[in-house]
NUKOLMAR-559225 format. One line per 5 residues: number of its first residue (from 1); for each residue x, y, z of C-alpha. Coordinates in Angstrom, 2 decimals, decimal comma. Example, Ala and Ser with C-alpha at 12.3 -4.5 7.8 and 13.67 -1.06 7.14 Angstrom:
2
1 = 12,30/-4,50/7,80; 13,67/-1,06/7,14
//
This chain:
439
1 = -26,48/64,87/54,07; -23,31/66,28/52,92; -21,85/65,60/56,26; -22,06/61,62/55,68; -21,53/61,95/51,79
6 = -17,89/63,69/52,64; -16,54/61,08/54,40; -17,93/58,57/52,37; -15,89/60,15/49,88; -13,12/60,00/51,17
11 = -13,17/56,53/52,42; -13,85/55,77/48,93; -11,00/57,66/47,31; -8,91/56,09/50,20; -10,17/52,31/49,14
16 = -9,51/53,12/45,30; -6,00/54,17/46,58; -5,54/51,32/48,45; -6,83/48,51/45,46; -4,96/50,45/42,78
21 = -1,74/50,71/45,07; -2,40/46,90/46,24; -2,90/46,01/42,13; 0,26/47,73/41,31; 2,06/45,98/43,79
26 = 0,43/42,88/42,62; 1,51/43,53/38,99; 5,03/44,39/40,02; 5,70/40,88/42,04; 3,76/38,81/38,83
31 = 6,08/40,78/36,30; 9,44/40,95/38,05; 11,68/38,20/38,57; 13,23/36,97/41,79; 16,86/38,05/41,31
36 = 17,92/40,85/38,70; 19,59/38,70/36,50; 20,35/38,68/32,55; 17,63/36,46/30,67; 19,32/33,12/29,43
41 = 20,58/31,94/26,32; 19,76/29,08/26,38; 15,93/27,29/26,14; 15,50/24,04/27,94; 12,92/21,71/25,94
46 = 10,29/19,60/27,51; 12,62/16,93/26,09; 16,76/17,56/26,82; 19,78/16,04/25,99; 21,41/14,87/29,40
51 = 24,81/15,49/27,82; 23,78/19,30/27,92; 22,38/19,49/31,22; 25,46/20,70/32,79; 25,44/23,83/29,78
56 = 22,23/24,84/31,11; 23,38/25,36/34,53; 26,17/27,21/33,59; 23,35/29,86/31,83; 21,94/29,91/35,01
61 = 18,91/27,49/35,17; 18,05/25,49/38,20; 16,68/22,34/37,87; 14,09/21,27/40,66; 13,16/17,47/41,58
66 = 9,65/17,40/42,29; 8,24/13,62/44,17; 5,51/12,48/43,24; 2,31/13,67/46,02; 4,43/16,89/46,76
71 = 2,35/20,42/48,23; 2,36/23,34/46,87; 3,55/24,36/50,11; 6,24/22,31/50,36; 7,07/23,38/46,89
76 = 6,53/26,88/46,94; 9,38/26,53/50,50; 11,86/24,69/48,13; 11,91/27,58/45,35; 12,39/30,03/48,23
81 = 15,26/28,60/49,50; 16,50/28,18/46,33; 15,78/31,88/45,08; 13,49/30,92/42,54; 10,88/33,28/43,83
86 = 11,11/36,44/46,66; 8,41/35,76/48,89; 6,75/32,41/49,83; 3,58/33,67/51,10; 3,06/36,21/48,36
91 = 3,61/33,32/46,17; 1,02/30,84/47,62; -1,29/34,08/47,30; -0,35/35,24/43,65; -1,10/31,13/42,99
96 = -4,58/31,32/44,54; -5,46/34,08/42,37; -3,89/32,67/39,18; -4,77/28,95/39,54; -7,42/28,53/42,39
101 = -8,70/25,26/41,03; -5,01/23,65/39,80; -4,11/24,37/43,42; -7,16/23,18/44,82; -6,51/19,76/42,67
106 = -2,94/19,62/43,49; -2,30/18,91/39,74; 1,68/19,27/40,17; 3,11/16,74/38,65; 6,10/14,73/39,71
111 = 9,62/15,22/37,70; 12,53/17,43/37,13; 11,91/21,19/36,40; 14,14/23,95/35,15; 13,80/27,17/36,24
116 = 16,02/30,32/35,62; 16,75/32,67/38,08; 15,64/35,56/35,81; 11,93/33,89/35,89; 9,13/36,38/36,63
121 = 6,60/34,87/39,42; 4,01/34,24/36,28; 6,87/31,41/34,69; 7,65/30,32/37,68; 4,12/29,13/38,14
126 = 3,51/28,21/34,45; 6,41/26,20/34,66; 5,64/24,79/38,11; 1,59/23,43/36,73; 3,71/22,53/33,33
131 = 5,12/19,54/32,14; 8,86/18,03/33,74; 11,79/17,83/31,82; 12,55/14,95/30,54; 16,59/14,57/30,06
136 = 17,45/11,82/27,53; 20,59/9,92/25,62; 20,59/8,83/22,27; 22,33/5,66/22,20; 23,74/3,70/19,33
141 = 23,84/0,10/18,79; 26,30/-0,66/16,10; 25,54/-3,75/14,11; 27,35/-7,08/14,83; 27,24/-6,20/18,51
146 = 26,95/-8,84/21,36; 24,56/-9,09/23,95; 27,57/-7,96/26,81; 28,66/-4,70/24,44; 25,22/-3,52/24,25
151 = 25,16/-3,79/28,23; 28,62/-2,10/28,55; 27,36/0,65/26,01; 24,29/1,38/28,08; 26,12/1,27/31,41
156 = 28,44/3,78/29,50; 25,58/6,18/29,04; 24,61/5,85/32,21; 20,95/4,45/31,23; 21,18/1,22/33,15
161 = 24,11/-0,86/34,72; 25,36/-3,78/32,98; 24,27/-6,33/35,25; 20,77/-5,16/35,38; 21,11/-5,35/32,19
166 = 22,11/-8,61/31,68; 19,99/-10,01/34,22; 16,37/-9,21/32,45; 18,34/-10,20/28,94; 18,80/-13,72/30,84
171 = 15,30/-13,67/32,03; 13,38/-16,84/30,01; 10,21/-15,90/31,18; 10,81/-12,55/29,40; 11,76/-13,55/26,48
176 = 8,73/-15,48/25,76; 7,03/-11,87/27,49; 8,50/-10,32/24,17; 6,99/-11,97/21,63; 10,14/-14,17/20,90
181 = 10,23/-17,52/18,85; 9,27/-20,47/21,48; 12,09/-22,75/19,45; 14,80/-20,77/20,81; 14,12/-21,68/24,43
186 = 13,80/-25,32/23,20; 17,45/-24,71/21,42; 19,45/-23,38/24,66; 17,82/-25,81/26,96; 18,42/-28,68/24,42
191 = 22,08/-27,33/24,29; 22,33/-26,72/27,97; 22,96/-23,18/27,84; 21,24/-20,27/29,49; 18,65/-18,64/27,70
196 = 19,37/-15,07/26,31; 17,99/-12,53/23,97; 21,41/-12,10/22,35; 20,67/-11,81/18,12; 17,26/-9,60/18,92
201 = 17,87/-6,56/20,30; 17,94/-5,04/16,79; 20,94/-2,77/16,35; 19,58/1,15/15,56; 20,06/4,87/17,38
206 = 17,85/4,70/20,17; 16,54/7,83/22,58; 15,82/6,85/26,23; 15,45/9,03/29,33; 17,98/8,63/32,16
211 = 16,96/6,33/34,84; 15,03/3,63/32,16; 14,67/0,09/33,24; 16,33/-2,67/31,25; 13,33/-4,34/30,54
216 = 11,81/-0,93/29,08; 14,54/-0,26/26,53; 14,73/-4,42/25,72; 10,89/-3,94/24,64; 12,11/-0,90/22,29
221 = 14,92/-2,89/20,31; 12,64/-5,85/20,27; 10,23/-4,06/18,72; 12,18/-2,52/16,20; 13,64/-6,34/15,53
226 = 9,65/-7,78/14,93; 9,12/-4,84/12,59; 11,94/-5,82/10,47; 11,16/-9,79/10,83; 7,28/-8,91/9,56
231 = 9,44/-6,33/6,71; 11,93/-9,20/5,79; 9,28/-12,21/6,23; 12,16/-14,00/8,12; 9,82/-16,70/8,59
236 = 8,21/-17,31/5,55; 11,61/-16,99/3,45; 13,60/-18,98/6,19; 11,04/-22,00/5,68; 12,19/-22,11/2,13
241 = 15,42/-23,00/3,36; 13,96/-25,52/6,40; 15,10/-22,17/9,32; 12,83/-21,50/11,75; 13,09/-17,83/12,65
246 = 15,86/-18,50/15,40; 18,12/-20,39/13,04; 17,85/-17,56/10,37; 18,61/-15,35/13,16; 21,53/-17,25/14,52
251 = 22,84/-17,54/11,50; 22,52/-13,73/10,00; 24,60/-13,03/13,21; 27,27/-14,90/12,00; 27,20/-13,31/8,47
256 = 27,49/-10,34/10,57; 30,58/-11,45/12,21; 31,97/-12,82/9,09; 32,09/-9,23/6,72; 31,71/-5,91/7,23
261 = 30,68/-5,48/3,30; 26,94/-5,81/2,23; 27,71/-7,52/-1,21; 29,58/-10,24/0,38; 26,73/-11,18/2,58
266 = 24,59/-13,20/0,22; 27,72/-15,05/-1,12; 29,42/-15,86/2,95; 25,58/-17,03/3,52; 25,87/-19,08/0,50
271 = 29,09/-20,84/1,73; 26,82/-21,27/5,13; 23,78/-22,71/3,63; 25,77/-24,47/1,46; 27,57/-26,57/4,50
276 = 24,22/-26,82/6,06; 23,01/-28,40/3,31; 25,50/-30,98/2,78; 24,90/-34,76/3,21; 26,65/-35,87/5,45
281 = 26,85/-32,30/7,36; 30,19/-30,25/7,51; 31,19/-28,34/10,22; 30,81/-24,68/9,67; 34,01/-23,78/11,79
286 = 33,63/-20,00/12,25; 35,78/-18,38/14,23; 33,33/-15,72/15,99; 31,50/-19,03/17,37; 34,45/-19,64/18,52
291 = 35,34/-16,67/20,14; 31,88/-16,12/21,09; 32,35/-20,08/23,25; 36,06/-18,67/24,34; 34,08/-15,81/26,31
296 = 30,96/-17,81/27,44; 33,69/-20,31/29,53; 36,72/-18,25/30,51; 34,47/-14,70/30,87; 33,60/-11,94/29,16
301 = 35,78/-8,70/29,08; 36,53/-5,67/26,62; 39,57/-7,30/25,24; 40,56/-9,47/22,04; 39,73/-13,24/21,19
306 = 43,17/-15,31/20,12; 42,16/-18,30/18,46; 45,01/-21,31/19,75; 44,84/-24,59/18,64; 44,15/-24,76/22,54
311 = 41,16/-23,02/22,80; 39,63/-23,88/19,17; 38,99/-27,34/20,94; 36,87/-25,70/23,85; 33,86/-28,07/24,24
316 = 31,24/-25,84/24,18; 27,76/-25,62/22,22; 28,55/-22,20/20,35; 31,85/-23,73/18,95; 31,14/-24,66/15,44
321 = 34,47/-26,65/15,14; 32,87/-28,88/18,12; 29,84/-29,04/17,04; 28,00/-29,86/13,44; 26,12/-27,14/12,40
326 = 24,53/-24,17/13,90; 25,33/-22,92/17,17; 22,02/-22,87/19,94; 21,54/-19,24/19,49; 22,87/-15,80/17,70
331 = 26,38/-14,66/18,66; 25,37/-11,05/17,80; 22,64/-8,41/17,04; 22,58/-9,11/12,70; 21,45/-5,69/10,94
336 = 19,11/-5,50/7,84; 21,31/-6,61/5,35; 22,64/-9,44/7,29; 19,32/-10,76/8,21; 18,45/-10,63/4,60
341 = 21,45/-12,42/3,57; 20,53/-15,36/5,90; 17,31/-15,81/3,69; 18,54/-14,75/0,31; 21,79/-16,45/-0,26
346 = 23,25/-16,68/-3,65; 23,25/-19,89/-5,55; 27,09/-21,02/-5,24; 28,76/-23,87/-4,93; 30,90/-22,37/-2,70
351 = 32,40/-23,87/0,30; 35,50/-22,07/1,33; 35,93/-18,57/1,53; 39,84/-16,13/3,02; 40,05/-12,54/3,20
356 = 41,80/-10,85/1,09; 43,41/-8,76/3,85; 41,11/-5,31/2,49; 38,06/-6,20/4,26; 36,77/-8,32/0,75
361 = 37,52/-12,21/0,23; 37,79/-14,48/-2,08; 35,56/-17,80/-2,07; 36,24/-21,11/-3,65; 34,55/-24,61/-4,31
366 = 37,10/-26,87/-3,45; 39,68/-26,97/-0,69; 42,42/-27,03/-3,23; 41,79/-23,97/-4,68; 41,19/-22,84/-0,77
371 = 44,57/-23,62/0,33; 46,32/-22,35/-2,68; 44,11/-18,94/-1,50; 45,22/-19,11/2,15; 49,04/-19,09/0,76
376 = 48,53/-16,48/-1,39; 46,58/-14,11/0,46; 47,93/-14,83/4,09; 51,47/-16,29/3,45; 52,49/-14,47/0,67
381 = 50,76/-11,16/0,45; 50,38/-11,34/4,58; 54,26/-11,96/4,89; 53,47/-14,91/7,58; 52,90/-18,47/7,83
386 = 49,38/-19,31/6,74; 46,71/-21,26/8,69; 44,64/-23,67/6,50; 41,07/-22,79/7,32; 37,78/-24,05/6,68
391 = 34,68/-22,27/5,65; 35,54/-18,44/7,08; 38,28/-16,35/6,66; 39,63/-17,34/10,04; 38,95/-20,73/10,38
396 = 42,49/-23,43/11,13; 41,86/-27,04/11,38; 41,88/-28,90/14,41; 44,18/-31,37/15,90; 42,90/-35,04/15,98
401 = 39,71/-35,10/17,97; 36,04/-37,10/17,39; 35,00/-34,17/14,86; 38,26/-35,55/13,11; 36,98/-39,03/12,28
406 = 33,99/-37,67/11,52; 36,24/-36,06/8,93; 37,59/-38,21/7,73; 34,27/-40,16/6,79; 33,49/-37,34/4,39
411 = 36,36/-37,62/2,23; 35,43/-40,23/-0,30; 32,65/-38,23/-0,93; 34,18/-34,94/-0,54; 37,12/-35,87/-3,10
416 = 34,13/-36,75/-5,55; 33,04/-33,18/-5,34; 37,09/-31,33/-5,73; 35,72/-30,86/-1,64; 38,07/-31,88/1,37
421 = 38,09/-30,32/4,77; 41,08/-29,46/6,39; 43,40/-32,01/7,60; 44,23/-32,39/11,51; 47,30/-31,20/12,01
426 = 47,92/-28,28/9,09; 48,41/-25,24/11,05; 50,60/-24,42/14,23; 50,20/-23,00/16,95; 52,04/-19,94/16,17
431 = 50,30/-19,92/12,83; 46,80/-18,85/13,90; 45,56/-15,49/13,84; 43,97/-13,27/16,97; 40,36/-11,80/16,36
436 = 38,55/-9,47/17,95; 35,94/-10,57/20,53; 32,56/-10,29/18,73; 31,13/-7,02/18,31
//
């Protein structure tokens, strides 16, 4: 008996050797990371800043693309190469024992992971059956810009290029996709312009990851656009002043153009609704329509608008010296206070308005007391010739042209109201002032 019981024994003390040598070696590879390097500074979050991506590699983090139906195997090959672990088959082991049934599901998901170099085999597997990083940009659309600036801004970021872009904001079957007003579709195609969602991608600080369709981050800003329409009850308030939601839109973005100052806005819409209003209609002659027309025919680029008594006769829809009224669409994303403005003018009799050269102006009923304005505040205090204008601050009169006699229809009733538009003929050339393009 004790000659089988001894070497029993000893095969036991052997196997208890073997199992507590085999666990300590198992401990040692779970607990100790690949390379002997210092922990990092830095922690990546499940959500990242792209602009700091490159200050995580410099702390020593990897960062792993994993496609979507990828193998452990294949996986657990990549980190080896990379250095990321010590020992491929001890890793698909350590993995069994850890995870049998995530590695029997294949539950890795597809994405970008970070892993540091100083990772012991446990993280590397916690972070492998985790979830990606997602890198993001914030992005922020200033209000008053057009449709082209917010491409160029995202194509900046390196979010999406420009054309993409511009090619879903173009898209009518889209826009109708987004909720948008059916009357603006019936406005560009009445006008003979290509649709666009120019006026509703609502200006705000947006966060999108890298790599995000156009369409994707359209559905964002329109989103944020509805809320504010539902918040504002564009509708309901702009059928008090006979707007449909894409006229009060269209015209908030030209408030927008028109000031940079809040308390103006109610009194420039006034001057707006005001020439809207009038029987028989004015011409609102704006210059960002014009500018906005000057871009839409000769192309758009990152580079100023000069208004010529040239180009201020462009025949095109969106020039409100060529056309009465509104133009077929927004000429910019409005803001809150803009928007508002549209629906909540002030009750003026004001037709005329002319900067005062300190970002304010100064508005007035009749074109008299315009003109005497313009001299003041342009000639005099501006130390050049000044441009008679109409409504805006920018606005010169045309040479004769049809709108002319149209003019000149309205002023037996004009001069009954102290009201005359500008003559033909007033300003020259030389005399009108450059803007910047829209934005």
């Amino acid at each position: 008996m004790r000659k089988v019981i001894l070497p029993l024994s000893f095969l036991l003390f052997f196997a208890v050797a073997a199992g507590g040598a085999a666990l300590f070696v198992y401990e040692d590879f779970r607990s100790s990371p690949a390379q002997g390097v210092t922990e990092p500074r830095l922690k990546v979050p499940r959500i990242a800043d792209a602009d700091l991506r490159e200050q995580f590699v410099v702390d020593g983090y990897r960062f792993v693309e994993i496609t979507k139906g990828a193998t452990f195997k294949s996986v657990a090959a990549q980190l080896a190469v990379d250095g990321l672990i010590a020992n491929e088959l001890i890793f698909k082991i350590f993995a069994k024992i850890e995870e049998p049934q995530k590695l029997k599901s294949g539950s890795i998901k597809a994405g970008t992971f970070a892993f540091h170099a100083s990772m012991k085999p446990a993280d590397v597997l916690k972070t492998l059956y985790g979830e990606p990083v997602q890198f993001v940009r914030n992005v922020t659309v200033p209000e008053g810009f057009n449709l082209h600036e917010i491409a160029w801004r995202f194509e900046e970021k390196k979010i999406v290029s420009a054309s993409e872009f511009l090619a879903a904001a173009t898209d009518p079957k889209f826009f109708l996709e987004l909720g948008l007003p059916k009357e603006a579709l019936d406005s560009f195609r009445a006008a003979r312009v290509p649709p666009r969602i120019e006026g509703y991608l609502y200006p705000a600080r947006y966060t999108f990851p890298l790599g995000a369709d156009a369409k994707t981050i359209m559905k964002t800003m329109v989103k944020q656009f509805l809320n504010a329409k539902r918040r504002l009850e564009l509708e309901e308030k702009g059928a008090e002043h006979a707007l449909d939601l894409h006229k009060v839109v269209t015209l908030a973005s030209i408030i927008e153009k028109e000031t940079g100052r809040a308390e103006e806005r109610p009194l420039i819409s006034s001057v707006f609704h005001n020439r809207l209003r009038a029987k028989p209609a004015w011409f609102l002659q704006t210059d960002p329509t014009t500018c906005y027309a000057i871009n839409e025919v000769e192309g758009w680029k990152k580079s100023k608008c000069n208004i010529t008594l040239a180009n201020i006769r462009i025949a095109h829809p969106y020039n409100t010296y060529h056309v009465k009224g509104l133009p077929p669409g927004p000429i910019a994303s409005p803001g809150e206070d803009a928007l508002r403005a549209a629906i909540k003018p002030e009750r003026t009799e004001f037709f005329f308005f002319v900067s005062k050269n300190d970002g304010s102006h100064v508005f007035t009923r009749t074109y008299g007391e315009h003109t005497k304005n313009v001299d003041y505040f342009q000639k005099t205090l501006g130390g050049k010739a000044a441009p008679k204008r109409g409504a805006g601050s920018s606005v010169a009169a045309t040479p004769e042209t049809p709108q002319d006699v149209e003019r000149k229809k309205m002023r037996g009733r004009s001069r009954d109201h102290g009201l005359r538009p500008p003559k033909p003929g007033e300003v020259k050339d030389d005399d009108v002032e450059g803007r910047d393009v829209p934005n």
